[in-house]
C-alpha positions in Angstrom: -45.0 50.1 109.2 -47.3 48.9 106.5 -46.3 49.0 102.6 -47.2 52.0 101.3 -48.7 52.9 98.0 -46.5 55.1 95.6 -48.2 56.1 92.2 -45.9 56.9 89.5 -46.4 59.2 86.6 -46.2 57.7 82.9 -45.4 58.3 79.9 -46.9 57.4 76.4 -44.3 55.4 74.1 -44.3 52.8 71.6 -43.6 49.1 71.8 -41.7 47.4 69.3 -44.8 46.5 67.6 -45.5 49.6 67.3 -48.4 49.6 69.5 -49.0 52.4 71.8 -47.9 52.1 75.9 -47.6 53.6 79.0 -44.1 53.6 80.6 -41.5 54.2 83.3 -38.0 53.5 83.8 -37.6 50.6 86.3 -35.0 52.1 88.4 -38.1 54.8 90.1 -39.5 51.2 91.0 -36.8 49.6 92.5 -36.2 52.6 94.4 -39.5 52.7 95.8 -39.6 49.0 96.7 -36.0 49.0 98.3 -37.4 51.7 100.4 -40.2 50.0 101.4 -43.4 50.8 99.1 -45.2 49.4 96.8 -45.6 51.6 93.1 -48.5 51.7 91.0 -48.2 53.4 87.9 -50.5 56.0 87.0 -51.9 55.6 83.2 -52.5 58.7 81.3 -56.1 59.4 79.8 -58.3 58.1 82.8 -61.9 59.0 83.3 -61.5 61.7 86.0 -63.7 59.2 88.1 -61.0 56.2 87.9 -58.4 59.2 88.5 -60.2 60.2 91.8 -60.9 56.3 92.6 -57.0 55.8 92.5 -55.6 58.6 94.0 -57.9 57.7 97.1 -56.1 54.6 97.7 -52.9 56.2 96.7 -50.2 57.3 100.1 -48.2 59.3 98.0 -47.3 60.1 94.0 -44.0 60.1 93.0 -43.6 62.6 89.9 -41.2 61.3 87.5 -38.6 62.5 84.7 -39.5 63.1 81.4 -40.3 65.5 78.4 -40.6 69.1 78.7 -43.8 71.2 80.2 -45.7 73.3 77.7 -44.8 76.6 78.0 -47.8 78.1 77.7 -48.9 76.3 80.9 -46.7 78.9 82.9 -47.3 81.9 80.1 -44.5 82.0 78.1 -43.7 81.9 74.1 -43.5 78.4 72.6 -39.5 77.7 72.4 -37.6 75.7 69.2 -35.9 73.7 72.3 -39.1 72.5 73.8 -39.2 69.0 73.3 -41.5 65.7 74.2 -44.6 67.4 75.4 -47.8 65.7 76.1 -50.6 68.0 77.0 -52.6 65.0 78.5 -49.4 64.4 81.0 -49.2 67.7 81.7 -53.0 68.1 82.5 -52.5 65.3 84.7 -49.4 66.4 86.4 -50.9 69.8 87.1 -54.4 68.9 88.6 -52.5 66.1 90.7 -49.8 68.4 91.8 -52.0 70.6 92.8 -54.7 68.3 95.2 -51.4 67.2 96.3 -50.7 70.1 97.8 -54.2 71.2 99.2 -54.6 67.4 100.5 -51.3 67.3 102.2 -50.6 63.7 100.7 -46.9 63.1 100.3 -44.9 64.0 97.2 -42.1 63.4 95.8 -40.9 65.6 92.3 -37.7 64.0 90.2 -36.5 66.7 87.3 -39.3 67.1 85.0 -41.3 66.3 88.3 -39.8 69.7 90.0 -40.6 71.8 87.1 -44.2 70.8 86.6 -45.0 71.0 90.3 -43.6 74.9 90.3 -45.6 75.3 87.0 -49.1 73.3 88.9 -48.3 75.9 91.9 -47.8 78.8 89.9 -44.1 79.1 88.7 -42.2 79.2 85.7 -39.5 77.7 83.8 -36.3 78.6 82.1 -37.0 77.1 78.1 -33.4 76.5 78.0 -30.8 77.2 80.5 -27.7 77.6 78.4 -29.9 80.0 76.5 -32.0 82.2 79.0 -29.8 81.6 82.6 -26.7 83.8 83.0 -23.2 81.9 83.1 -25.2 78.9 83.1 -23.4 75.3 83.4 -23.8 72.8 81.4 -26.9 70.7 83.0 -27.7 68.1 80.2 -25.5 65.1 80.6 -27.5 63.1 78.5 -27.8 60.9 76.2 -23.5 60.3 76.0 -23.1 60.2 79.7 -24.3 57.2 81.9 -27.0 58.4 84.1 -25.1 57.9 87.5 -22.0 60.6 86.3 -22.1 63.0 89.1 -21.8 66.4 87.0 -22.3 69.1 89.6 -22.3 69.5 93.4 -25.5 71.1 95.2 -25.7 73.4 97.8 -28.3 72.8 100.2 -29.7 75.2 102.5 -29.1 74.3 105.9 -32.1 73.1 108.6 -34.2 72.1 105.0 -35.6 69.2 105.3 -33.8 68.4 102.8 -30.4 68.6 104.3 -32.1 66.8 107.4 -32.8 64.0 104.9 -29.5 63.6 103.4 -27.2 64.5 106.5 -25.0 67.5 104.7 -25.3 70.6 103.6 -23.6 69.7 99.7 -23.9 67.0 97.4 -22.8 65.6 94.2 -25.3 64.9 91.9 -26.5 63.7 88.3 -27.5 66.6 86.2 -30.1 65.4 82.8 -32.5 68.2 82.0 -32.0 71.6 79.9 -34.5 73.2 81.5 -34.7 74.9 84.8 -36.7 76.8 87.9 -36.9 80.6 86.6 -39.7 81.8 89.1 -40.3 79.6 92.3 -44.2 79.2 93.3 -45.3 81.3 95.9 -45.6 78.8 99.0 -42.3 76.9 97.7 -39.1 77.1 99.5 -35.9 76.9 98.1 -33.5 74.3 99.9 -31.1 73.6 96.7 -28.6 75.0 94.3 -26.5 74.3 91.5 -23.2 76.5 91.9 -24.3 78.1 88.7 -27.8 79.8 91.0 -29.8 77.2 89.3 -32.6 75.7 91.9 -32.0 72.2 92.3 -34.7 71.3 94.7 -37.4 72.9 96.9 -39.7 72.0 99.8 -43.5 72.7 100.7 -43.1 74.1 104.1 -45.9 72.5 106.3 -46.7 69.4 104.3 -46.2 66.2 105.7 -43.7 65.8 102.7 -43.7 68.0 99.9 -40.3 68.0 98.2 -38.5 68.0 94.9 -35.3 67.7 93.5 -33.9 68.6 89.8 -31.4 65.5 89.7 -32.2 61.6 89.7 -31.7 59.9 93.0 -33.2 56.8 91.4 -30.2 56.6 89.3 -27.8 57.3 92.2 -28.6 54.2 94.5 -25.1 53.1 95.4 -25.3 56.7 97.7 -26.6 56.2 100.8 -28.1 60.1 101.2 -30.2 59.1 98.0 -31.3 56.0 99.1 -32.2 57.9 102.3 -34.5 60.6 100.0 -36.7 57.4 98.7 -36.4 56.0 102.6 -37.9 59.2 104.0 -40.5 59.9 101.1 -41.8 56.4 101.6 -41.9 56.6 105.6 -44.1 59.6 105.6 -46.1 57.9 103.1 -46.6 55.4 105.4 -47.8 57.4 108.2 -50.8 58.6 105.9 
């Protein structure tokens, strides 16, 4: 199989300089390349020619973890919990998720990645789970817990491809987000939850691979069914 060509999504942050940067944590990367693929980061702010140019060489985009989506982007009242936006990411995020899935080039979503592709495709987003989801758990395990703590099992639906992918039907998993799934996206199809009801990932049904999950398998690497997630996201990005 050749060495496919995994874009990641960025984020803007500053050096210790001060000067401004694009960044992503190193352990999406290692993932990727243990699994077989070469990743690219995406920068935000391209000309949407350079944008088109890249994604054309591109087998698949990996969407990555990071600050919260806009709320307005899925209709809702802004939220005092709502933190780290970047409407340029966001703009990004959307418009890619969304050729993505017209295109039928592979993708994978990671946390904030699983929300904005449900906001791209037309779904919407609890603001704050402890606050707006009914006997929620706690789901933030961050910043005091190390980002391989396995907070919560997750219940996947069985015959996903999903739970193909990781060869159960359950699994423990990290949990670092405080926002959640409220409406799924029409065309989406629900293949995780948290025991609490909260949707931990979903699937495109009828993509070559269209999937997401609400945890961080990058983080989780010493697990062989997460290793296997980057391993089959990579081999049907190779068959492009």
């Amino acid at each position: 199989m050749r060495t496919p060509l995994i874009g990641l999504t960025t984020y803007r942050s500053l050096n210790q300089q001060g000067y401004p940067q694009f960044s992503q944590s190193e352990a999406y990367t290692s993932a990727l390349a243990q699994a077989g693929a070469c990743p690219v980061m995406i920068p935000l702010g391209l000309p949407e020619a350079a944008l088109q140019a890249l994604l054309a060489r591109l087998d698949g985009v990996l969407f990555t973890g990071g600050g919260d989506v806009d709320p307005e982007r899925y209709g809702n009242p802004q939220h005092p919990l709502v933190a780290g936006v970047d409407s340029d990411r966001d703009q990004l995020e959307i418009d890619l998720a969304q050729q993505l899935a017209r295109s039928g080039k592979p993708f994978l979503g990671i946390c904030r990645g699983l929300q904005v592709i449900n906001v791209a495709l037309g779904g919407s987003l609890y603001e704050d789970l402890l606050e707006q989801h009914p006997n929620s758990l706690k789901h933030q395990f961050y910043p005091d817990w190390p980002r391989q703590h396995l907070a919560h099992a997750v219940q996947v639906e069985p015959g996903s491809r999903l739970a193909e992918i990781l060869g159960a039907s359950n699994a423990q998993v990290n949990s670092l987000h405080h926002q959640g799934i409220q409406r799924l996206a029409a065309g989406l199809s629900l293949t995780a939850r948290a025991p609490d009801g909260v949707i931990e990932a979903f699937e495109m049904p009828g993509h070559p691979f269209g999937l997401a999950v609400q945890w961080h398998p990058e983080n989780l690497q010493d697990h062989a069914p997460m290793r296997a997630l980057f391993q089959a996201f990579v081999g049907a990005a190779g068959e492009v």
